[in-house]
C-alpha positions as CSV (number, residue, x, y, z in Angstrom):
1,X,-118.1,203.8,-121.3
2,X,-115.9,205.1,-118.6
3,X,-116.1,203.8,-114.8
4,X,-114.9,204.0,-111.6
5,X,-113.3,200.6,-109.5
6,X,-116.8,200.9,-107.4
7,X,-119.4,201.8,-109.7
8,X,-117.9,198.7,-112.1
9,X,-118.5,196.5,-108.6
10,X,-121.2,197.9,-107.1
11,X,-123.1,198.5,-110.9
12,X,-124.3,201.9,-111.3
13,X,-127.5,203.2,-113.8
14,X,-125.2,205.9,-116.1
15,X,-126.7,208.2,-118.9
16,X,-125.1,208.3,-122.2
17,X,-125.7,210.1,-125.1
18,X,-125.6,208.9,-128.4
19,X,-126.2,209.4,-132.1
20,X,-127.9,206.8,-133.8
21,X,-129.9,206.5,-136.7
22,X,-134.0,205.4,-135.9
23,X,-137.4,205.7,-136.8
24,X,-138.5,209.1,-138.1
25,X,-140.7,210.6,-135.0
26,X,-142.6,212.6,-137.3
27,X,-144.2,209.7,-139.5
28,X,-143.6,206.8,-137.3
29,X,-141.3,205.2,-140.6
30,X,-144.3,205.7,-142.6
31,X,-142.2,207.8,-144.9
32,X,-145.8,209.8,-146.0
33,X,-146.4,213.1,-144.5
34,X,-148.6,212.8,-141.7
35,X,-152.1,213.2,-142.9
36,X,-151.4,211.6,-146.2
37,X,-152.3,208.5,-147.6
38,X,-149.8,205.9,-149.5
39,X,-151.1,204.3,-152.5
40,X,-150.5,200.5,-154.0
41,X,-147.5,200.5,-156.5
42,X,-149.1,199.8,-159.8
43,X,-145.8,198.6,-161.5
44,X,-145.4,195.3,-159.2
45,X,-149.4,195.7,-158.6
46,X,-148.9,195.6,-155.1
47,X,-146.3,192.5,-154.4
48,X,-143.3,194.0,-153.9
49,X,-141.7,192.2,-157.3
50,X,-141.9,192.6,-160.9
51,X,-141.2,190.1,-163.7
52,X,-138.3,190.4,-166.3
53,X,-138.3,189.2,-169.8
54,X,-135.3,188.4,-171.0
55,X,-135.3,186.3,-173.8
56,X,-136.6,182.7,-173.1
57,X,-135.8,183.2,-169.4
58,X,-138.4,184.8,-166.6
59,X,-136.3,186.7,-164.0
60,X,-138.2,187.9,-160.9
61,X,-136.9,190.6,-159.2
62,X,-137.7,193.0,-156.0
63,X,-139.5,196.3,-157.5
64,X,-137.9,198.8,-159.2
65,X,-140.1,201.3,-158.7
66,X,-141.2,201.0,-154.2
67,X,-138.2,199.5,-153.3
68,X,-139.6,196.0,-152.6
69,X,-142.4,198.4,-149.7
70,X,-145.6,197.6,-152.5
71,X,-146.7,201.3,-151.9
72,X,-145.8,204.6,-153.3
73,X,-145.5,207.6,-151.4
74,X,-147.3,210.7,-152.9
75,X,-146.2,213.2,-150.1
76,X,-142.8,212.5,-148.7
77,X,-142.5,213.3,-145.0
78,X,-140.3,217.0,-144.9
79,X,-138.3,215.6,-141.8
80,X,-137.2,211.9,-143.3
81,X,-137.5,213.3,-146.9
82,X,-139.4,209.6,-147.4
83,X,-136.9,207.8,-145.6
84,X,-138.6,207.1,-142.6
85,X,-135.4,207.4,-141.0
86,X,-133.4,210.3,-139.3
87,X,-130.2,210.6,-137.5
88,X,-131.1,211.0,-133.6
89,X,-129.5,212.0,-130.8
90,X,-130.7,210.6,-127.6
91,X,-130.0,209.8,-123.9
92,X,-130.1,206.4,-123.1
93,X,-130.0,205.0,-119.1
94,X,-127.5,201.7,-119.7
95,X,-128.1,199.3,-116.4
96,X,-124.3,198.3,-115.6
97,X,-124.5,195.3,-113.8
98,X,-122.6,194.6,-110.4
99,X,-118.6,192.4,-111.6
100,X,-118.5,194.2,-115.0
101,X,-114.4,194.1,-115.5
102,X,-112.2,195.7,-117.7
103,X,-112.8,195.7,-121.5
104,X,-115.9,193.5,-121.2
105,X,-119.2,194.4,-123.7
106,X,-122.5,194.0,-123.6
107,X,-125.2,194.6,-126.0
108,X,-128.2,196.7,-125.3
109,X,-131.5,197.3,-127.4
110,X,-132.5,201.3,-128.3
111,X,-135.6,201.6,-130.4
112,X,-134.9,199.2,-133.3
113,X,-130.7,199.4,-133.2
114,X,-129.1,197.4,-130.7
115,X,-126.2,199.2,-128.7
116,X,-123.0,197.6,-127.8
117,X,-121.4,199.3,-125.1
118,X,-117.7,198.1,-124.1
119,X,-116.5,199.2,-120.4
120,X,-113.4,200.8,-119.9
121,X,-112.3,200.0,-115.6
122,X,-110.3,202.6,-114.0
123,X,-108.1,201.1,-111.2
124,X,-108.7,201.6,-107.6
125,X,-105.8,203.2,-104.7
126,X,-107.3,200.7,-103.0
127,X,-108.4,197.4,-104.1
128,X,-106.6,194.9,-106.7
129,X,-108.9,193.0,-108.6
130,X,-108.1,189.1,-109.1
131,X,-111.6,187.8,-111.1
132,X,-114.7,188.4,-108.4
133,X,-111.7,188.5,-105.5
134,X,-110.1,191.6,-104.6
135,X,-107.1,192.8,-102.7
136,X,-105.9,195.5,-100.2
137,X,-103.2,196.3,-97.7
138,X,-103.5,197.5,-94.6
139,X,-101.2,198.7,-92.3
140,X,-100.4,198.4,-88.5
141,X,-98.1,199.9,-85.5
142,X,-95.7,197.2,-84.5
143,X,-97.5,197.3,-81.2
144,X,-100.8,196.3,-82.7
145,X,-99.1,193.5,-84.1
146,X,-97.1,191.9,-81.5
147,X,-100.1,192.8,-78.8
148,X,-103.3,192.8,-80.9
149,X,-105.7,195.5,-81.5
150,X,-108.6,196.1,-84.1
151,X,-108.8,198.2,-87.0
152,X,-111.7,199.4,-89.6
153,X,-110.8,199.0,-93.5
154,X,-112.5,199.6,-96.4
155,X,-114.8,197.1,-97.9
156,X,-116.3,197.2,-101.3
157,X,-119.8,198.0,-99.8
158,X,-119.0,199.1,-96.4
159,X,-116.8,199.7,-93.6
160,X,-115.3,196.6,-92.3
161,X,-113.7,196.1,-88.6
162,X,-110.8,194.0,-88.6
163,X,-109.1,192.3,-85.8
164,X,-105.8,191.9,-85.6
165,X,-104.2,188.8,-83.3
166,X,-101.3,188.7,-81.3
167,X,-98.3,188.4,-82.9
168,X,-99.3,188.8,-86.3
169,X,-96.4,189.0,-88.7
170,X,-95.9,191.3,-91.7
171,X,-97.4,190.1,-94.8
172,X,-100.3,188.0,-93.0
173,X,-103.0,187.7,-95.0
174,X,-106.3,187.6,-93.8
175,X,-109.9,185.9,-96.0
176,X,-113.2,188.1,-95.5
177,X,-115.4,185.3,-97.2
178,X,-118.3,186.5,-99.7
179,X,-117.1,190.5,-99.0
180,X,-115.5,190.8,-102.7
181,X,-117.3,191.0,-106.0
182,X,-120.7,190.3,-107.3
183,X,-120.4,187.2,-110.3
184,X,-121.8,188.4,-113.2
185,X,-123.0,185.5,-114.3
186,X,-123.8,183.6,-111.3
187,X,-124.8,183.8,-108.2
188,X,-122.8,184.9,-104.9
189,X,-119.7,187.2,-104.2
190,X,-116.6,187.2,-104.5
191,X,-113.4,187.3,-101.3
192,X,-111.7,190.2,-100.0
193,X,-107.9,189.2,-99.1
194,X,-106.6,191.8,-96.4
195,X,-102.7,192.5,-96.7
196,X,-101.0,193.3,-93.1
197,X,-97.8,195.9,-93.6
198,X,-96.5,196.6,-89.9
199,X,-95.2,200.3,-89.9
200,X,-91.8,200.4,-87.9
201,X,-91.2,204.2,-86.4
202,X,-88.6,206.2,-88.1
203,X,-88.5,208.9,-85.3
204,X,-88.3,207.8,-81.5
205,X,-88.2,209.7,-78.3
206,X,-85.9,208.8,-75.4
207,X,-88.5,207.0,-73.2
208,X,-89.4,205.0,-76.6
209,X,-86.1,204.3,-77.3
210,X,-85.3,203.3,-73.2
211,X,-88.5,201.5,-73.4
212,X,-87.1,199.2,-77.3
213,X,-83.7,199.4,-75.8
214,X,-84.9,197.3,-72.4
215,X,-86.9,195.3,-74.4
216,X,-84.0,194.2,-76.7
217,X,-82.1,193.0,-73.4
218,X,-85.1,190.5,-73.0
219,X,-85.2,189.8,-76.0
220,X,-83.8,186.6,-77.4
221,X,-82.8,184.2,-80.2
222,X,-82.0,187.7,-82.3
223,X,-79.9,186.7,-85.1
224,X,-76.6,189.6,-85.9
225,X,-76.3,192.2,-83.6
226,X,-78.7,195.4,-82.3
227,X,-76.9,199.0,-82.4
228,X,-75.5,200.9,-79.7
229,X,-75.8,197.3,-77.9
230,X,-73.2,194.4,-77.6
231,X,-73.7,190.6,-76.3
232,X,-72.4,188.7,-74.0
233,X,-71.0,185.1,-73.8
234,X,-73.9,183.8,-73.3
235,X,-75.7,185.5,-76.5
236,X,-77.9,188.4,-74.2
237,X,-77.8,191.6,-75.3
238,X,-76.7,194.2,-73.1
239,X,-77.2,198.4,-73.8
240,X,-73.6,199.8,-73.6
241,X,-74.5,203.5,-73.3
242,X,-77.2,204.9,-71.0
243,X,-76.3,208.6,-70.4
244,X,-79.7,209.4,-69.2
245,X,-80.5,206.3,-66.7
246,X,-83.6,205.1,-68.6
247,X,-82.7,201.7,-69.2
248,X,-81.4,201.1,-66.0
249,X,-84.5,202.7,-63.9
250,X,-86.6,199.7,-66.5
251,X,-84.5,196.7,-66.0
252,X,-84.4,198.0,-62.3
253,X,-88.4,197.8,-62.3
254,X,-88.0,194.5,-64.1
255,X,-85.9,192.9,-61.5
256,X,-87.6,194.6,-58.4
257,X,-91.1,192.8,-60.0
258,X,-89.5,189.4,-60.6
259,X,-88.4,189.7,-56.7
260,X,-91.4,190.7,-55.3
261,X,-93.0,187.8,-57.8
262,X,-90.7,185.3,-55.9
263,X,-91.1,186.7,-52.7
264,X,-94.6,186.1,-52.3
265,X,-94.3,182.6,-54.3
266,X,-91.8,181.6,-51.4
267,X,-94.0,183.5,-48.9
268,X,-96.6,181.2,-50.5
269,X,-94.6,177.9,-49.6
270,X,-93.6,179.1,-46.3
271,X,-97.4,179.6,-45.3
272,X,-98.2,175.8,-46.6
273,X,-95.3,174.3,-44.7
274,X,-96.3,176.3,-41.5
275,X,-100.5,174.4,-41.7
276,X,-98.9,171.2,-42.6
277,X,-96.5,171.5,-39.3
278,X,-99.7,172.9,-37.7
279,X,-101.7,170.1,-38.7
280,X,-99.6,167.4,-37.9
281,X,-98.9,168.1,-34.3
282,X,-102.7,168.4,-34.1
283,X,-102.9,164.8,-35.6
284,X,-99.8,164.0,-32.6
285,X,-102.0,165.9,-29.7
286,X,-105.1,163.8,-30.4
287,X,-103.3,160.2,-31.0
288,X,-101.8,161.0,-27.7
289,X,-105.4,161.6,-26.3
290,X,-106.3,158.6,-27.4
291,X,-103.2,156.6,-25.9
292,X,-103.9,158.2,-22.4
293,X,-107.9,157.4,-23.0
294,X,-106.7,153.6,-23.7
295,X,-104.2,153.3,-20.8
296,X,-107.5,154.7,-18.2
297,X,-109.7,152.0,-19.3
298,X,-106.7,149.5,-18.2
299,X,-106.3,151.1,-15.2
300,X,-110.1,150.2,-14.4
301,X,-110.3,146.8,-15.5
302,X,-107.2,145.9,-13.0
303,X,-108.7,147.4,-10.4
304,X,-111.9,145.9,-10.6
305,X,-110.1,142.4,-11.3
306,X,-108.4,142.7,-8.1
307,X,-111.3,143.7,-6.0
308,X,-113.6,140.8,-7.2
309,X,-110.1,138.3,-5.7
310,X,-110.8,140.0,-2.4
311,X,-114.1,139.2,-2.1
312,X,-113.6,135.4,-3.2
């Protein structure tokens, strides 16, 4: 039997037909006519086996005359011609259960035959098989991989939404646990195994290419060289041609947002040093308060001291 990658994981009910030889449906393997009647063999009276003389030695033997069935049939059916058997064709429903792989059989009664039915997979675009696990690729922008993003693949039974980190690399491989195949003979599923292929552009525009081109200049620890770019002493990269400005209108937005950064970071520092300065010639004012409070209360007690001597 023929079957697709998902009906042989999913299963699938399929109709077949086939020619087999069964039971005669117009005597029900009687082999009489219907409406007849059989009578008892009167050579094996009835048994099934005769006796044979041969000599001194009694051989037993199935009947000669019914066939070992201990009746005779006066009217032969017309269809089975006594037989009780006829060649059918018929159309059978054959339950494929979920896991069936390649090349596996399985046996299957029909009427008093048993069928044995041996699968033949087709493969999938798709998935690989590897036992109840199977395998597929999918593939991302080289923006989705170095900044992360989500995409939806396709399961077994269903769509699935896959995220994607940050800097994933090519060839990552990601575990959906229990979202493979169904075990035959057990219980549970299987593993789907996600492949990540990053797709690089073949075809840029000039803002793409300014945009790559001012990101290589930032870019470091690059082993060999970039085209249409050269590197200094120290190991940067640095574009040589820039006919249209691009590059240079970036990096200049690059710079201009690291100064501003720093600007306000020293902006920052200047603002904390200003309250501490603040601060501390409040702490000055009011130790001096203090002091002057002190040298009052002196003041007093000497001039009371000396007025209590003029009394005396």
């Amino acid at each position: 039997m023929d079957l697709s990658f998902n009906e042989a994981a999913r299963g699938v009910n399929k109709e077949i037909n086939i020619a087999i030889e069964d039971t005669c449906q117009r005597c029900n393997g009687t082999r009489a006519e219907p409406g007849t009647k059989t009578s008892k063999c009167h050579r094996c009276n009835g048994t099934g086996q005769e006796t044979i003389n041969t000599g001194p030695f009694v051989m037993r033997s199935t009947c000669r005359q019914c066939g070992g069935r201990r009746e005779i049939v006066n009217v032969p059916c017309v269809l089975c011609r006594g037989t009780g058997i006829t060649a059918q064709r018929k159309k059978v429903t054959v339950p494929v259960p979920a896991g069936v792989e390649d090349g596996q059989t399985v046996r299957m009664p029909v009427g008093s035959n048993e069928l044995f039915i041996t699968f033949r997979v087709a493969k999938s675009n798709i998935f690989r098989r590897d036992g109840v696990d199977v395998h597929s690729d999918v593939t991302v922008s080289f923006t989705q991989a170095a900044l992360g993003g989500n995409v939806k693949i396709k399961g077994i039974y269903d769509l699935i939404s896959l995220d994607i980190p940050s800097g994933t690399q090519s060839h990552t491989r990601f575990r959906l646990a229990g979202k493979g195949i169904s075990r035959v003979s057990g219980y549970g599923f299987g593993d789907h195994y996600v492949h990540v292929k990053i797709k690089v552009p073949t075809t840029l525009s000039a803002n793409q290419r300014a945009l790559l081109m001012a990101y290589a200049e930032e870019e470091s620890g690059v082993p060999g060289t970039v085209n249409d770019m050269t590197k200094t002493k120290d190991g940067a990269n640095i574009v040589m041609e820039d006919p249209d400005g691009l590059v240079a209108k970036i990096r200049f937005s690059f710079h201009q947002q690291t100064f501003e950064h720093k600007k306000d970071e020293n902006n920052n520092d200047d603002n904390g040093s200003t309250d501490d300065a603040n601060e501390n010639a409040k702490r000055e004012t009011q130790k001096d308060e203090n002091n002057n409070d002190d040298d009052g209360s002196t003041d007093d007690e000497n001039e009371n001291a000396k007025r209590e001597m003029h009394k005396s």
